[in-house]
LOGU-962553 format. One line per 10 residues: number of its first residue (from 1); their letters; for each residue x, z, y of N, C-alpha, C. Coordinates in steps of 0.1 Angstrom, whole numbers, plus 2048, in hexadecimal, padded with zeros to 3 digits. Layout:
NUM) a) X Z Y X Z Y X Z Y | ...
END
This chain:
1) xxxxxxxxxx) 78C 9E8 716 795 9E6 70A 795 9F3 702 | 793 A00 70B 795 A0A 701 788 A0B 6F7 | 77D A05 6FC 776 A08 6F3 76D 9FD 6E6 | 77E 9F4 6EA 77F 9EF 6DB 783 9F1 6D2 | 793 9FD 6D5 798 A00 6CF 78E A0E 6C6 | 78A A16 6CD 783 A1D 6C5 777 A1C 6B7 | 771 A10 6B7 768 A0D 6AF 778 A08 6A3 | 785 A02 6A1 78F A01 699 792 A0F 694 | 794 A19 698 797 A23 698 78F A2E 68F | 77B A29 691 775 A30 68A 775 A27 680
11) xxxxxxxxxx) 775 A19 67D 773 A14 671 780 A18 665 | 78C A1A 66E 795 A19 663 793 A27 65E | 78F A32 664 78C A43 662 781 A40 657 | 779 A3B 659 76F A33 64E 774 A2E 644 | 77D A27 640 782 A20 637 78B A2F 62E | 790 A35 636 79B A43 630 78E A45 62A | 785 A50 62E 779 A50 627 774 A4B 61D | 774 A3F 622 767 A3B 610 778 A38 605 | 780 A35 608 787 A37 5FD 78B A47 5F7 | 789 A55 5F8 787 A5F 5F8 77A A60 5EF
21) xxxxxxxxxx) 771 A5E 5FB 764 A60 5F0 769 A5E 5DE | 76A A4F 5E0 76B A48 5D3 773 A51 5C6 | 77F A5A 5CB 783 A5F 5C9 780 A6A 5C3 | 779 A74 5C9 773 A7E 5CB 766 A80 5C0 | 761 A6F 5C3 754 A6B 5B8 75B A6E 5A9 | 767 A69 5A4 76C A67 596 772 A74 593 | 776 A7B 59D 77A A89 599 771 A90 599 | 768 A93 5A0 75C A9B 59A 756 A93 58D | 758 A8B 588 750 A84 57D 754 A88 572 | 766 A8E 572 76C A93 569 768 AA5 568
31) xxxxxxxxxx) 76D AA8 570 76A AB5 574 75B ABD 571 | 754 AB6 575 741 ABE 574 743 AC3 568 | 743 AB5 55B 73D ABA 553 745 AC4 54B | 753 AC4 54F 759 ACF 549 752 ADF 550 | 751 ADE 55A 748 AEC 564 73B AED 55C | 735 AE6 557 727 AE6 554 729 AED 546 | 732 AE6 53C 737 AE8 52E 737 AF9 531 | 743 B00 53A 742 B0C 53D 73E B13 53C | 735 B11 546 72A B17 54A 71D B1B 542 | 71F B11 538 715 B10 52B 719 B16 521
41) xxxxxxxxxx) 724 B1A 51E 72F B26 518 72D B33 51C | 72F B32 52D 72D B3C 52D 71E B44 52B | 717 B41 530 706 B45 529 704 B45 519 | 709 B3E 50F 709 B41 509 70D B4D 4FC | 71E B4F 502 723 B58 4FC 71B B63 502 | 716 B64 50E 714 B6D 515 70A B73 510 | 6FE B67 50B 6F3 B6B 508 6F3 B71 4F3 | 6FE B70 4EF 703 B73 4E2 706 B82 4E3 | 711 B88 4EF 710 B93 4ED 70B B98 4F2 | 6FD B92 4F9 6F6 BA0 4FA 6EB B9E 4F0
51) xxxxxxxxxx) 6E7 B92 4E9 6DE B9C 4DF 6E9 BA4 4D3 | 6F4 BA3 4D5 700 BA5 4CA 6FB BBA 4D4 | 701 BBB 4DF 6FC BC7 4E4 6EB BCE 4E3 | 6E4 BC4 4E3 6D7 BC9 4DF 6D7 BCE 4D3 | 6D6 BC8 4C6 6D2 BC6 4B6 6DD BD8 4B4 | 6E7 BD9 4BD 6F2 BE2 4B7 6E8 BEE 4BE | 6E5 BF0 4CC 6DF BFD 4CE 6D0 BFE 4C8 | 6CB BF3 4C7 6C3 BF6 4C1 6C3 C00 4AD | 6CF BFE 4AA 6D2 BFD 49E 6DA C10 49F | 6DD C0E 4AD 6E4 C1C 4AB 6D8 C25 4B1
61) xxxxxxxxxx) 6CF C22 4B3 6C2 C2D 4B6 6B9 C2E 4AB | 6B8 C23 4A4 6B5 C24 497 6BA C2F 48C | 6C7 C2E 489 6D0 C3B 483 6CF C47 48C | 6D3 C46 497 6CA C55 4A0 6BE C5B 49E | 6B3 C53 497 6A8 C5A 499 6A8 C5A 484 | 6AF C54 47F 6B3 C5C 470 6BB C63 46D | 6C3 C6A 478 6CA C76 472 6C7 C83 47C | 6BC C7D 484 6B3 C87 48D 6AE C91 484 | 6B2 CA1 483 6A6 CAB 47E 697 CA5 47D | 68F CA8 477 67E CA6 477 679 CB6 477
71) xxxxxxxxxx) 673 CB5 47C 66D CC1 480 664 CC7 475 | 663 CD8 472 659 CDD 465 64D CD4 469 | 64A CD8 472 638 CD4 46F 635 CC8 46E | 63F CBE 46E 63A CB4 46D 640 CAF 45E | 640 CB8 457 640 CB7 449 652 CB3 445 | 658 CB1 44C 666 CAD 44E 667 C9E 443 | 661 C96 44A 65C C88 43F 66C C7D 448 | 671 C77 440 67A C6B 440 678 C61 44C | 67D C64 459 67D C5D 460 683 C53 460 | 68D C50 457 693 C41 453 687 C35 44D
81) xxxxxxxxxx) 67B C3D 448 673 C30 442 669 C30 44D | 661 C38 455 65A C37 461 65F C30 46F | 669 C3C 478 66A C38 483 677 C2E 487 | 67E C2C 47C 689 C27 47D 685 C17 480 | 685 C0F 478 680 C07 47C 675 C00 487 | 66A C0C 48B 663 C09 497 66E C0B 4A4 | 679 C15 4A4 681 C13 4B0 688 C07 4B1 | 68A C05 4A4 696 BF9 4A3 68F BEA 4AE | 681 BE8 4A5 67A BDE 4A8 678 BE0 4B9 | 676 BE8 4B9 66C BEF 4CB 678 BE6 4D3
91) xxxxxxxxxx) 687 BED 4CE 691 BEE 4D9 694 BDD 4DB | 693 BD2 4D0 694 BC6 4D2 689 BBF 4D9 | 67F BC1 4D9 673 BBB 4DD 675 BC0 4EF | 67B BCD 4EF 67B BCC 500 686 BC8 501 | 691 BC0 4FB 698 BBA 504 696 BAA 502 | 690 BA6 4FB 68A B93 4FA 68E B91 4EA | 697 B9C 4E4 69A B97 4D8 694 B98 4CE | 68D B8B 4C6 683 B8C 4BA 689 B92 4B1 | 682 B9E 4AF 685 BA6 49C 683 B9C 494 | 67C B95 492 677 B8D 486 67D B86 481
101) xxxxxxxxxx) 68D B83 486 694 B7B 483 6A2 B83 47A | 69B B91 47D 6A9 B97 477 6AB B96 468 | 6B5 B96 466 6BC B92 455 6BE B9D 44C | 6BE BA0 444 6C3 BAA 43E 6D3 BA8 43C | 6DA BB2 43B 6EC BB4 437 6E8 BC5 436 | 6F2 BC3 42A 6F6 BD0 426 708 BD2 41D | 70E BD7 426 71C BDA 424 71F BE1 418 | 72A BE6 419 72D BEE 40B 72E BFA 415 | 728 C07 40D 729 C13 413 72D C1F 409 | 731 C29 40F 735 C34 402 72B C3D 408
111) xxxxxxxxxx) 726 C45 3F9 71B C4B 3FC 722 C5B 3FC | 722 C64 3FF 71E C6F 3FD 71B C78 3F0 | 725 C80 3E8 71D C83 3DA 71B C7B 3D2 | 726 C6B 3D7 725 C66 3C9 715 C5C 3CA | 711 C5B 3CF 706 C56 3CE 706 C44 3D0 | 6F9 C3E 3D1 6FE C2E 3D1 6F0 C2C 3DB | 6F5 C1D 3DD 6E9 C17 3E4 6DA C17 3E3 | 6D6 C12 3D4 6CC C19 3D0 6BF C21 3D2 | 6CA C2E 3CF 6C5 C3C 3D1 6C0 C3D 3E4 | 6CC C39 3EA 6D0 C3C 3F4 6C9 C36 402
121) xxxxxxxxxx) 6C4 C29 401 6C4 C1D 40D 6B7 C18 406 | 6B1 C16 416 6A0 C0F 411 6A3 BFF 41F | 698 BFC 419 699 BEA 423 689 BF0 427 | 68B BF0 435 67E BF1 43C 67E BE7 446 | 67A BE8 44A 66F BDC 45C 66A BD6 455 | 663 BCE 45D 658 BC6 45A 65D BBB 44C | 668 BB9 449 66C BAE 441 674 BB7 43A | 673 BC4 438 67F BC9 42F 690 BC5 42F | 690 BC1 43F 6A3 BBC 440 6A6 BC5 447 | 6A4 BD1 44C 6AB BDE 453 6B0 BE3 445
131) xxxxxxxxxx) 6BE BE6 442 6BF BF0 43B 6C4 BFE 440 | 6C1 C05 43B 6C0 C16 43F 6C8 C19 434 | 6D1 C21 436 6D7 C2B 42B 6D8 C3B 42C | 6D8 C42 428 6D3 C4E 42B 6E0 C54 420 | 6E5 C61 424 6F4 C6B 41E 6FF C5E 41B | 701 C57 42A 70F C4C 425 71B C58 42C | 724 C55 425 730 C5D 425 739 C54 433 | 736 C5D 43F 73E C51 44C 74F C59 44F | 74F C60 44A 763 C60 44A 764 C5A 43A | 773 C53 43F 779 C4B 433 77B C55 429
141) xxxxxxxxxx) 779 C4D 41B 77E C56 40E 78C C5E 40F | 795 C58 414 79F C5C 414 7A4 C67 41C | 798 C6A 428 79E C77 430 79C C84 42C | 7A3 C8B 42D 7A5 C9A 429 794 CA0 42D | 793 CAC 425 787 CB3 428 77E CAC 425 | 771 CB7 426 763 CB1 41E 760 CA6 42A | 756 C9C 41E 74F C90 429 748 C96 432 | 744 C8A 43B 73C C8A 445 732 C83 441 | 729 C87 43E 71E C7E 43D 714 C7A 446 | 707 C6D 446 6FF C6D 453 6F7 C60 448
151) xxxxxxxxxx) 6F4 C57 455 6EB C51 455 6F3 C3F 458 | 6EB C35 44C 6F4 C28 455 6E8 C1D 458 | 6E8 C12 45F 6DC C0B 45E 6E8 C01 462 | 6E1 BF5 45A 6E6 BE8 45E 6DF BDF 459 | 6E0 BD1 45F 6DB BC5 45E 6E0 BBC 469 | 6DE BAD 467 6E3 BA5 46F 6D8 B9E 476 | 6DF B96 485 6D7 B89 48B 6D6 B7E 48A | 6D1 B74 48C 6D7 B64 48D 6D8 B63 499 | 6E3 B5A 4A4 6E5 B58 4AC 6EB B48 4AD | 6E1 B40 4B3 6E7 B2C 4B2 6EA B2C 4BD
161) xxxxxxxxxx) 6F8 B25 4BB 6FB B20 4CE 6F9 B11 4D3 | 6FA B11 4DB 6F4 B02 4E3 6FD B01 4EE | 70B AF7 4E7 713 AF0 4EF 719 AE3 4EA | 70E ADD 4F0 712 ACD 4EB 722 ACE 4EE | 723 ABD 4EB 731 ABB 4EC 739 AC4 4E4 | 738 ACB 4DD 746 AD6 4D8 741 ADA 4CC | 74C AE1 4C5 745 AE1 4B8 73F AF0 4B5 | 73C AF7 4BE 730 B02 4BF 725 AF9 4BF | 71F AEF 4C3 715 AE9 4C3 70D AEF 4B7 | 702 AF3 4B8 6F7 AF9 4B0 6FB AFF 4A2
171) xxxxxxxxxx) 707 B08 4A4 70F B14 49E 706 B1D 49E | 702 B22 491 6FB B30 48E 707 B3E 489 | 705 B48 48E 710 B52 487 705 B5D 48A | 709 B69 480 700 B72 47B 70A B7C 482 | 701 B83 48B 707 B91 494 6FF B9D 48C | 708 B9F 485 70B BAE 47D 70B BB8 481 | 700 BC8 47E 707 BCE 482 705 BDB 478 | 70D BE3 474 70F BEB 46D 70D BF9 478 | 705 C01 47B 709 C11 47F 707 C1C 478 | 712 C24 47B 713 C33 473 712 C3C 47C
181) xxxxx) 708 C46 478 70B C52 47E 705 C5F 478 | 710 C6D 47C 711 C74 474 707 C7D 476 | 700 C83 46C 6F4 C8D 46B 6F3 C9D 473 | 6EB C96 476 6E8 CA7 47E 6E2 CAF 471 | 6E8 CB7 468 6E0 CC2 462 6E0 CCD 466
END
């Protein structure tokens, strides 16, 4: 007799069970796709700021190597129209990010002596969208004492995101970056 009772015992432990499952089935049905949505967020913001961190150092080794001294013998020739741009490009290409996509932007800047854009800023890389400025005035007009002058380079990225469902869905925004830095003379 006892071991009639036991086969009752596992069916009804069976029955606890598949009602559970069933359970379990419609709550993860809800839940995934919100984890997955996440998850897809997160890679993507993720993957935004770092070409957002890329496009910027690359951008601030660019101005580093235009308000770098040049040396006499090498004629002391404008490293803002030569090597600026090949650093710029170099430093994107080793991290996956295509140059070829970059935009031109150019902000409003105060020049130094009164001077203007012009005179001042050339569009180089391969598509003429790096802008380079050269004697931009990087302390504000309004602070005491003579400017600071240096070097600024800017231009922007495209960056589309890919999250269905939401309305970032195939959102483009342009990661900007402006850098200044002051002249070594």
């Amino acid at each position: 007799m006892d071991d009639h009772k036991q086969p009752a015992a596992s069916t009804k432990r069976w029955g606890q069970f598949a009602t559970n499952v069933g359970s379990e089935v419609a709550e993860a049905a809800l839940v995934l796709p919100l984890v997955f949505m996440m998850l897809l967020g997160i890679y993507w913001f993720g993957r935004a700021f770092n070409i957002y961190a890329t496009i910027n150092h690359a951008a601030q080794q660019g101005a580093r190597a235009g308000v770098a001294q040049t040396c006499a013998t090498c004629g002391n020739a404008s490293v803002l129209n030569s090597q600026g741009p090949t650093i710029i490009t170099n430093l994107m290409n080793a991290s996956h990010v295509d140059p070829a996509q970059i935009q031109s932007y150019r902000p409003a800047l105060n020049f130094c002596g009164g001077g203007n854009a012009g005179s001042n800023c050339v569009s180089v890389g391969s598509s003429g969208t790096i802008s380079m400025c050269n004697n931009v005035q990087i302390t504000p007009v309004t602070s005491p004492g003579p400017p600071v002058c240096g070097v600024a380079v800017s231009f922007q990225y495209p960056y589309q995101f890919w999250l269905p469902f939401t309305s970032l869905n195939n959102q483009q925004i342009a990661l900007k970056v402006n850098v200044q830095m002051k002249g070594e003379y």
